[in-house]
C-alpha positions as CSV (number, residue, x, y, z in Angstrom):
1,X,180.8,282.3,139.6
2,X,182.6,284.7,136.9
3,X,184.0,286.9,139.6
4,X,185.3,283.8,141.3
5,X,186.8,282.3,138.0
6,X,188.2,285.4,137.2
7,X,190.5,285.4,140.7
8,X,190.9,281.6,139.8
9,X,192.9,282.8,136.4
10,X,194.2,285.9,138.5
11,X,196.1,283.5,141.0
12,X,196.8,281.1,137.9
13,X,198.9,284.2,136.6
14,X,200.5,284.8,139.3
15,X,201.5,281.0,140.3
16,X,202.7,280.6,137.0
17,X,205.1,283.9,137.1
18,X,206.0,281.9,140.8
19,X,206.8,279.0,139.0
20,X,209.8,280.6,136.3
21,X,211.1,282.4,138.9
22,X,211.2,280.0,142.2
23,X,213.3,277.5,139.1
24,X,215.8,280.1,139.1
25,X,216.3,280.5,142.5
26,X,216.1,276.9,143.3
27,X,218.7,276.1,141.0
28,X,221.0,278.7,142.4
29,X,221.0,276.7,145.5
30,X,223.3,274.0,146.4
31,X,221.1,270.8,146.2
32,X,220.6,268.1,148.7
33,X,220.7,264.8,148.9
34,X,217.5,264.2,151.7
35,X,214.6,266.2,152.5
36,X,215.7,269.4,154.1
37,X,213.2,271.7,155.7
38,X,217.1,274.4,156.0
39,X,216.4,274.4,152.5
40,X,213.5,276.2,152.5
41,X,215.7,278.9,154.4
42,X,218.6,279.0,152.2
43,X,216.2,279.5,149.5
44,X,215.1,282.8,151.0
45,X,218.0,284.6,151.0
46,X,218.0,283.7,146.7
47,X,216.3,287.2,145.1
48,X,214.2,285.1,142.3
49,X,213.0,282.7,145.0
50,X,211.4,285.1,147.4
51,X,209.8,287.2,144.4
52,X,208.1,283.6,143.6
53,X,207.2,282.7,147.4
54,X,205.2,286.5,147.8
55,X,203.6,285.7,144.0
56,X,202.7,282.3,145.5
57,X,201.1,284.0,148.8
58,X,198.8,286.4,146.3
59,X,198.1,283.5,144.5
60,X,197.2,281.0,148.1
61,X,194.8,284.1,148.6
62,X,193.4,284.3,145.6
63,X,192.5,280.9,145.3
64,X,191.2,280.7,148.7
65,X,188.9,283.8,147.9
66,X,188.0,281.6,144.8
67,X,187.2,278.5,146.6
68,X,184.4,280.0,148.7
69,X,182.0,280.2,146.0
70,X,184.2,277.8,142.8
71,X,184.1,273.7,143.1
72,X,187.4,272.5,143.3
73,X,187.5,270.7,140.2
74,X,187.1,274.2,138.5
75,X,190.3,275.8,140.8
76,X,192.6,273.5,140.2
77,X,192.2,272.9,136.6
78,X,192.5,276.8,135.8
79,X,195.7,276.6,138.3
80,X,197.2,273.6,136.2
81,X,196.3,275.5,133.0
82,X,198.8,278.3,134.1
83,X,201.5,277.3,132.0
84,X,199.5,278.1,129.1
85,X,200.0,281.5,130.2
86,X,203.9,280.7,130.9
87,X,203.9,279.8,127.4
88,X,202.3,282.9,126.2
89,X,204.6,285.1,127.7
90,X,207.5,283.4,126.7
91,X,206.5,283.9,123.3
92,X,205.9,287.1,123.8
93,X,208.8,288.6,126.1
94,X,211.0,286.2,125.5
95,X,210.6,285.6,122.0
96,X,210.6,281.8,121.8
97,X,208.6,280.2,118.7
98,X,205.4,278.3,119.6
99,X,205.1,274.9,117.7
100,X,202.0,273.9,116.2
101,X,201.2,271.6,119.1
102,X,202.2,274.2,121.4
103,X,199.3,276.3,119.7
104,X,196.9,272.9,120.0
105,X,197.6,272.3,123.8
106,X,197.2,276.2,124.2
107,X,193.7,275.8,122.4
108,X,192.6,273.1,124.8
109,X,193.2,274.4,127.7
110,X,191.3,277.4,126.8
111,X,188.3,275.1,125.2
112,X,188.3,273.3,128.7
113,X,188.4,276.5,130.9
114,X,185.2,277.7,129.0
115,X,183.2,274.4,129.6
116,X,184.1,274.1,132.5
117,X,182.8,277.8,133.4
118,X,179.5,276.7,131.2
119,X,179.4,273.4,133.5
120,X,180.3,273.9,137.2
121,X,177.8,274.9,139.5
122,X,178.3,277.2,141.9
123,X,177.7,278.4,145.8
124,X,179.7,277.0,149.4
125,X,180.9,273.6,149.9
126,X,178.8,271.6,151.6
127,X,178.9,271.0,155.1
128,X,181.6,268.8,156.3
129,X,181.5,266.6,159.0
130,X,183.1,267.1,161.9
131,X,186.2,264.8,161.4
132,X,186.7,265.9,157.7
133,X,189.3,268.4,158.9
134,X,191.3,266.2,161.5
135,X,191.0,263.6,158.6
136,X,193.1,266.1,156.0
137,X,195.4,267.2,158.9
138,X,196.6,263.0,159.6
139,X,196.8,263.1,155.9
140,X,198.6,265.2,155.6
141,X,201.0,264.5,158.4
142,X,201.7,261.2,156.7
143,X,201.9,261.9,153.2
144,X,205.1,264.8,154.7
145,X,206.5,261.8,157.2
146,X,206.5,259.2,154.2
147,X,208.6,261.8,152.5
148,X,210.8,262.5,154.7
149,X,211.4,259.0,155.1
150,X,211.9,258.3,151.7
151,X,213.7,261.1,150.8
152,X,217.0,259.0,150.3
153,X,215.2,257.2,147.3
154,X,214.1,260.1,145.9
155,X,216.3,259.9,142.7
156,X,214.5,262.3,140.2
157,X,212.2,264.9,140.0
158,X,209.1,263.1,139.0
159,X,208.4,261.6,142.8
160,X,209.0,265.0,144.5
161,X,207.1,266.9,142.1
162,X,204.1,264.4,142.5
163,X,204.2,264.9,146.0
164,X,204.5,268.1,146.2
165,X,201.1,268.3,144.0
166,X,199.4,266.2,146.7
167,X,200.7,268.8,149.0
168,X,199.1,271.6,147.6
169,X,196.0,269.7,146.3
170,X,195.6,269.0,149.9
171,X,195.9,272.8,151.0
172,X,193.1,273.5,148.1
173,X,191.0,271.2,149.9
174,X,191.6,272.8,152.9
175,X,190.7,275.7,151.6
176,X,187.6,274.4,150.2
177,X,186.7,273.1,154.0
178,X,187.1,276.8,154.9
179,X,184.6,277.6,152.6
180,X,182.2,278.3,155.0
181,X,183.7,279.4,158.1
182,X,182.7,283.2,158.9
183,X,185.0,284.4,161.8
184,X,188.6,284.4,162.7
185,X,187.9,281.9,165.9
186,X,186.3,279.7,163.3
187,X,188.8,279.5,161.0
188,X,191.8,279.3,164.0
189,X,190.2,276.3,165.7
190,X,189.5,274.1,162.9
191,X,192.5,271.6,161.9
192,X,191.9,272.6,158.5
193,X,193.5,275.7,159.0
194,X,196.9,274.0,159.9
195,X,196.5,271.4,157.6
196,X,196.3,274.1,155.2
197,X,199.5,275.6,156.4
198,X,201.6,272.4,156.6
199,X,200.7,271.5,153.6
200,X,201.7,274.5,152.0
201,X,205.5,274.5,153.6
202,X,205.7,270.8,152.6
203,X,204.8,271.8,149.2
204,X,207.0,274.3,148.6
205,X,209.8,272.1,150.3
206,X,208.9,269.0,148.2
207,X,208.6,271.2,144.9
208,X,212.0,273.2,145.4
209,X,213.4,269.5,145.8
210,X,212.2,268.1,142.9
211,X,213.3,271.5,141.2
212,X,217.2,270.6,142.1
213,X,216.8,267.1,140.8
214,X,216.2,267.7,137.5
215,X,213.7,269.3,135.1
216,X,211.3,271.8,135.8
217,X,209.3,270.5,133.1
218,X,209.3,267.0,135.2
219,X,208.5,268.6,138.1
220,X,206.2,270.6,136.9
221,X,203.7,268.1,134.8
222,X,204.2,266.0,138.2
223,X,202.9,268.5,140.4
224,X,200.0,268.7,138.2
225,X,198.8,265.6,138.0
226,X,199.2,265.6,142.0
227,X,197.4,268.7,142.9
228,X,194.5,268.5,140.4
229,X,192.9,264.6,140.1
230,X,192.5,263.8,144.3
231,X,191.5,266.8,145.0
232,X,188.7,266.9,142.0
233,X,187.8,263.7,143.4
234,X,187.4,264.9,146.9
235,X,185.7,267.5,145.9
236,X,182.6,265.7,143.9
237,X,182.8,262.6,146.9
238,X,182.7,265.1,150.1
239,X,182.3,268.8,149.7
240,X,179.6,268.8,147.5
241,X,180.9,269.8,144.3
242,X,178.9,269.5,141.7
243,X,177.8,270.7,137.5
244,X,174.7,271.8,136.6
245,X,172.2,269.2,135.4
246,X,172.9,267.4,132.3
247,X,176.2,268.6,132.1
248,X,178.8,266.4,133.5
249,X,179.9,265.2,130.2
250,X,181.0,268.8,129.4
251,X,182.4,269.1,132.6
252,X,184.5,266.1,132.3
253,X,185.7,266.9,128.5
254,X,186.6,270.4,130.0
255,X,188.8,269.0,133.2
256,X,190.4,266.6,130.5
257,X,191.2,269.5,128.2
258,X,192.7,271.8,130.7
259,X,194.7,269.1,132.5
260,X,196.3,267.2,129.6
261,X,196.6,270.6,127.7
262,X,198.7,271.9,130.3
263,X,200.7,268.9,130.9
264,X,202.0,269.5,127.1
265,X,202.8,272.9,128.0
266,X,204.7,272.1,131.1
267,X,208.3,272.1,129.3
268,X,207.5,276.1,128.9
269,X,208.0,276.6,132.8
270,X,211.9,275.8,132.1
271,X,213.9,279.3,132.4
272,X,215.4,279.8,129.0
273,X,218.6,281.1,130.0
274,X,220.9,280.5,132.6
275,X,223.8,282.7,132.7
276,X,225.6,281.9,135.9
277,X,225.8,278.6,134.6
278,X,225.1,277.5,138.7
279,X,222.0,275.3,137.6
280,X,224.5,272.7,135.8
281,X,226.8,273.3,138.5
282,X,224.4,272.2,141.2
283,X,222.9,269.3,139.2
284,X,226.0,267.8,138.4
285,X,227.0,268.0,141.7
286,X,223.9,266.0,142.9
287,X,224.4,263.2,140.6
288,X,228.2,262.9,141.6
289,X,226.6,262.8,145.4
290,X,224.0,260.4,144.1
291,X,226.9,257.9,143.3
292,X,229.4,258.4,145.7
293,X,226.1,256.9,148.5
């Protein structure tokens, strides 16, 4: 369990480094009015963008070495909880002033990581049935059709950013379902594995989105909400995760801490300096797009 919390906060670290830097890049992008999947393309060719995308890919495989052994619940609170660790190195590179309930939210999420690592039980998932994985693939597949089919109405960054948290709550679980499987033919013929991977691209498309229409801190506390509660639930309900006896009131104070600690924090993932000035550019240029429809 420790070594699997510790590459829980590892990936954490590295997501949250993602995070700052895939805001940058996204915002030096031209922003779009629908769902794109050419914008995940453009945003390659942005420096900050691809630095976050390869963190994000050591982070997918830490958190999938993580999920072998770590309930979900525990995963995807510590990966919420990274912007606890944005806001500590903002303070400390950066040099921006922590307020009081900065310090507070800081102090929860580190209370509910530690009973949540006293609380969680430990081992494989359980074994899912056979339809679990073409279950999370349709999901999948709908929850990126509905988007793209609502993309027009789309307006802010709190819809995108939710769904994007679905999107990579989804992969966790798919992850989780992988949890037991022990050879490559295994893991390439179950639709886990490419529910996994779809729901990672529609992720990132769905959070770069969100990213151009408006705050990152939006986005952000959006994302987290999505990507941590369903799949908790999901977890508990059908992969067999589980606390040790006596202890799901701890558990449940800890998963409340983490979560709604880092959902305070969430403002800290905003870059705190622009100087090409391109991120008012592009935003004002949405908005004028978004009226002219």
């Amino acid at each position: 369990m420790a070594f699997g919390f510790v590459l829980a906060i590892t990936a954490a670290l590295c997501s949250a480094t993602a995070a700052i830097l895939q805001s940058i890049g996204a915002r030096r992008v031209a922003a779009t009015a629908h769902l794109d999947p050419r914008l995940l393309w453009r945003l390659l060719r942005s420096g900050p963008y691809a630095a976050g995308l390869a963190l994000d890919g050591a982070s997918s495989g830490l958190t999938y070495t993580a999920l072998r052994t770590v309930p979900l619940f525990v995963v995807q609170a510590v990966g919420a909880a990274n912007l606890s660790l944005v806001a500590l190195v903002a303070m400390l590179v950066l040099h921006v002033r922590l307020a009081v309930r900065d310090w507070v939210a800081i102090g929860g999420v580190v209370t509910g990581l530690l009973l949540l690592l006293t609380s969680a039980g430990t081992g494989p998932p359980a074994e899912a049935t056979a339809w679990a994985g073409w279950c999370l693939l349709a999901a999948v597949l709908a929850l990126l059709v509905g988007a793209y089919l609502g993309s027009s109405r789309m307006r802010g960054p709190a819809l995108p950013g939710l769904l994007a948290g679905l999107s990579f709550g989804s992969a966790a679980v798919g992850a989780r379902l992988l949890g037991r499987a022990d050879s490559p033919s295994t893991i390439l013929s179950s639709p886990a594995s490419y529910a996994v991977v779809l729901a990672g691209l529609s992720g990132l498309l769905l959070y770069a989105t969100g990213l151009q229409r408006g705050s990152v801190t939006v986005v952000s506390a959006s994302a987290i909400v999505g990507q941590t509660l369903l799949p908790s639930v999901v977890g508990w309900l059908v992969l067999g995760d589980h606390v040790r006896p006596d202890a799901q009131p701890v558990a449940v104070l800890g998963f409340v801490l983490a979560v709604s600690g880092a959902i305070a924090l969430a403002r800290h993932a905003q870059p705190h300096s622009d100087p090409t000035g391109a991120a008012g550019d592009h935003r004002r240029g949405y908005r004028t797009a978004g009226r002219s429809r």
